[in-house]
FIMI-800697 format. One line per field, with one value per residue (C-alpha): residue number from 1; residue in three letters; chain; y, x, z. Coordinates in pm, 1 decimal. Example, Ala and Ser with C-alpha at 12.3 -4.5 7.8 and 13.67 -1.06 7.14 Angstrom:
BEGIN
num <- (1	2)
residuo <- (ALA	SER)
cadena <- (A	A)
v <- (-450.0	-106.0)
u <- (1230.0	1367.0)
w <- (780.0	714.0)
# end
This chain:
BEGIN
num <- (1	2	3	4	5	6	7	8	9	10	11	12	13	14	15	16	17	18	19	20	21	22	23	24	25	26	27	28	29	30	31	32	33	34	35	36	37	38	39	40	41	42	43	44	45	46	47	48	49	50	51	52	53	54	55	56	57	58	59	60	61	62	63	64	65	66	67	68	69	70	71	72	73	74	75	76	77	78	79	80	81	82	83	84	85	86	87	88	89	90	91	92	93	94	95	96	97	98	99	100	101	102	103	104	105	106	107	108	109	110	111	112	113	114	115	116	117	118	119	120	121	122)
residuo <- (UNK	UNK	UNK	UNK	UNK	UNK	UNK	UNK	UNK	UNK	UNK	UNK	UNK	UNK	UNK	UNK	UNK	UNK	UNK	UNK	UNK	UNK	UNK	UNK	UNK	UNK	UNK	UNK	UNK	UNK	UNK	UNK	UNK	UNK	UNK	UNK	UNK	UNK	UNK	UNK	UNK	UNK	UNK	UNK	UNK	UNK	UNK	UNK	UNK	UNK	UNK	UNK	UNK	UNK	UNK	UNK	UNK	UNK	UNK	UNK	UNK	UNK	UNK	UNK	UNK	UNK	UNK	UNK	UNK	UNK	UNK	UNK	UNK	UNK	UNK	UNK	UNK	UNK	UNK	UNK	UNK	UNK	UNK	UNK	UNK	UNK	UNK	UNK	UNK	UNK	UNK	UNK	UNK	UNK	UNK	UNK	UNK	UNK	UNK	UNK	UNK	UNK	UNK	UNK	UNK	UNK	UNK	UNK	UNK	UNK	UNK	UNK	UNK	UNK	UNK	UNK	UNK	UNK	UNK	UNK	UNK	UNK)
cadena <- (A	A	A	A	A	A	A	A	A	A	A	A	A	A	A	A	A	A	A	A	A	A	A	A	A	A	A	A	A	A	A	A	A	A	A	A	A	A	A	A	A	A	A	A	A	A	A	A	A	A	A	A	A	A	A	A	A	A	A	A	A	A	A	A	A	A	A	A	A	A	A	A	A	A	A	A	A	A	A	A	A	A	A	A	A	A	A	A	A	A	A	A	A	A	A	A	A	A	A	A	A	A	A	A	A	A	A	A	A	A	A	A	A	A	A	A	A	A	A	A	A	A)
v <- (249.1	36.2	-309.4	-74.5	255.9	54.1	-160.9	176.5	331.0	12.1	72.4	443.8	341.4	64.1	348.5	596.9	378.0	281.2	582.5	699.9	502.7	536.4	773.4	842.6	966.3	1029.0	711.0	486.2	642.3	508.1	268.3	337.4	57.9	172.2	-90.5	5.8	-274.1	-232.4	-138.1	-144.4	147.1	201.0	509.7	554.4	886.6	1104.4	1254.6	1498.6	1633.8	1566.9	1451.2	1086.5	976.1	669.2	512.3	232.9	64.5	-92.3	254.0	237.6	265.7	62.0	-265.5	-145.6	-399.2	-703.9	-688.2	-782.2	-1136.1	-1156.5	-1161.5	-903.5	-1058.3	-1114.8	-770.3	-645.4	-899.8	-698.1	-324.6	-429.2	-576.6	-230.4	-23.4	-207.1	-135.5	223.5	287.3	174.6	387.0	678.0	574.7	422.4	17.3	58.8	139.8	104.3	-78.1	89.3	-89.2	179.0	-13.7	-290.7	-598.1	-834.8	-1054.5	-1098.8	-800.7	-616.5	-925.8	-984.5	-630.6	-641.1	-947.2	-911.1	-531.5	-736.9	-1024.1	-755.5	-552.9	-360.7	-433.0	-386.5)
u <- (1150.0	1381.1	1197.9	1194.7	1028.9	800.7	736.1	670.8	454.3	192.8	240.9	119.2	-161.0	-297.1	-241.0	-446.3	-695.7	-756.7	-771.8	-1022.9	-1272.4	-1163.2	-1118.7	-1044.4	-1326.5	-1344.5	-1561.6	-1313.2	-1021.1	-799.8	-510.8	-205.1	94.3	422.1	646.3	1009.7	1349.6	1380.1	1133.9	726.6	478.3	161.4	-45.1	-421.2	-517.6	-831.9	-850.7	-1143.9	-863.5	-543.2	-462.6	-241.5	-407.0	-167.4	132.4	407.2	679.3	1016.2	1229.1	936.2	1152.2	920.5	1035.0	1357.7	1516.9	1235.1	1334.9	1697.2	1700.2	1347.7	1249.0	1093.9	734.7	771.1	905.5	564.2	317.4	534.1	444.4	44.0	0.6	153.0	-9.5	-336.5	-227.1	-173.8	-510.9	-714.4	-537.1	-674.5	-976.1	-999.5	-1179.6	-1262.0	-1065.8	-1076.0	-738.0	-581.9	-246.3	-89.4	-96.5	139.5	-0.1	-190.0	41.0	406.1	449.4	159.6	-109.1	88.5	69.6	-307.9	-413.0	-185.7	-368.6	-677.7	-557.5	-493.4	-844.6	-853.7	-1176.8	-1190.8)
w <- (-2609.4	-2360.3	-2165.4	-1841.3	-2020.3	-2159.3	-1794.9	-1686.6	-1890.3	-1871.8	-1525.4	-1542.4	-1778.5	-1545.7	-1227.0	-1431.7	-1539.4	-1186.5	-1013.1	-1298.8	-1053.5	-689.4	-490.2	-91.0	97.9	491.3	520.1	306.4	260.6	0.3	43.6	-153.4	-241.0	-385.2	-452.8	-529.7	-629.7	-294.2	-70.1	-10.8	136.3	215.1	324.0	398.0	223.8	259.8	-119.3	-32.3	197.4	27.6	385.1	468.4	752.7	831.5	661.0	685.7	474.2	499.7	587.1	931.0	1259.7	1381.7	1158.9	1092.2	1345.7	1233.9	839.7	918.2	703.9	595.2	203.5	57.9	20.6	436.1	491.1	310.6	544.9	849.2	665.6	635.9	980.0	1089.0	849.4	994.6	1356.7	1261.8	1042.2	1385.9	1596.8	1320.3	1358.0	998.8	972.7	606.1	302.5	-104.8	-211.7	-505.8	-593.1	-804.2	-1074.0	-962.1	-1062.6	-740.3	-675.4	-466.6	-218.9	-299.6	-230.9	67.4	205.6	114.4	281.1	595.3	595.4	600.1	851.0	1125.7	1088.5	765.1	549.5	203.5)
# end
C-alpha cells in the first residue's frame, strides 16, 4: 500500500469512527469540513433529513474575488466567517463539528474557530 493509500485509509477510519457518534439533528445540525490539495468546504447538514441547510468553500462566488493572494489557512478563516453568515440567515446558532476525519489543526481549526468567531456555537 502506497504513503497516500495508506494517508487515506487512516483518514476513512478516523471519519468512520467519528461519525459512529454524531449525527445532524434539526436542533444541531452537523457541520461538515472537506479539505482537498486545493480547496476547503463546509456545509451544515440536517441528517434526520438528508437535507444541507447551508454551505461555503473556496469555489463560493461570494469569495471568489477575496482569495486572490491569500494562503490557504486564510482562505479557510474567509469560508467559516461566511459559512457562519450563511447558517444564521438559515436559522441555524448551534451545530456539532465533525471534521471528516482531517486532523484539528491548519485549515480545518481555522475554518472552525472563524465559524465560531462570527456566531456559530459548538
Amino acid at each position: 500500500m502506497g504513503k497516500t493509500n495508506l494517508r487515506l485509509a487512516m483518514r476513512l477510519k478516523r471519519k468512520r469512527r467519528i461519525r459512529r457518534k454524531i449525527s445532524g439533528t434539526p436542533e444541531r445540525p452537523r457541520l461538515s469540513v472537506f479539505r482537498s490539495a486545493r480547496h476547503i468546504y463546509g456545509q451544515i447538514i440536517d441528517d434526520t433529513r438528508g437535507l444541507t441547510l447551508a454551505a461555503a468553500s473556496t469555489l463560493s462566488p461570494e469569495l471568489k474575488d477575496q482569495l486572490a493572494g491569500l494562503k490557504k489557512v486564510e482562505a479557510a478563516k474567509l469560508v467559516g466567517r461566511l459559512l457562519a453568515e450563511k447558517a444564521r440567515q438559515a436559522g441555524v446558532e448551534r451545530v456539532i463539528f465533525d471534521r471528516n476525519g482531517f486532523l484539528y489543526h491548519g485549515r480545518v481549526k481555522a475554518l472552525a474557530d472563524s465559524a465560531r468567531e462570527h456566531g456559530l456555537i459548538f
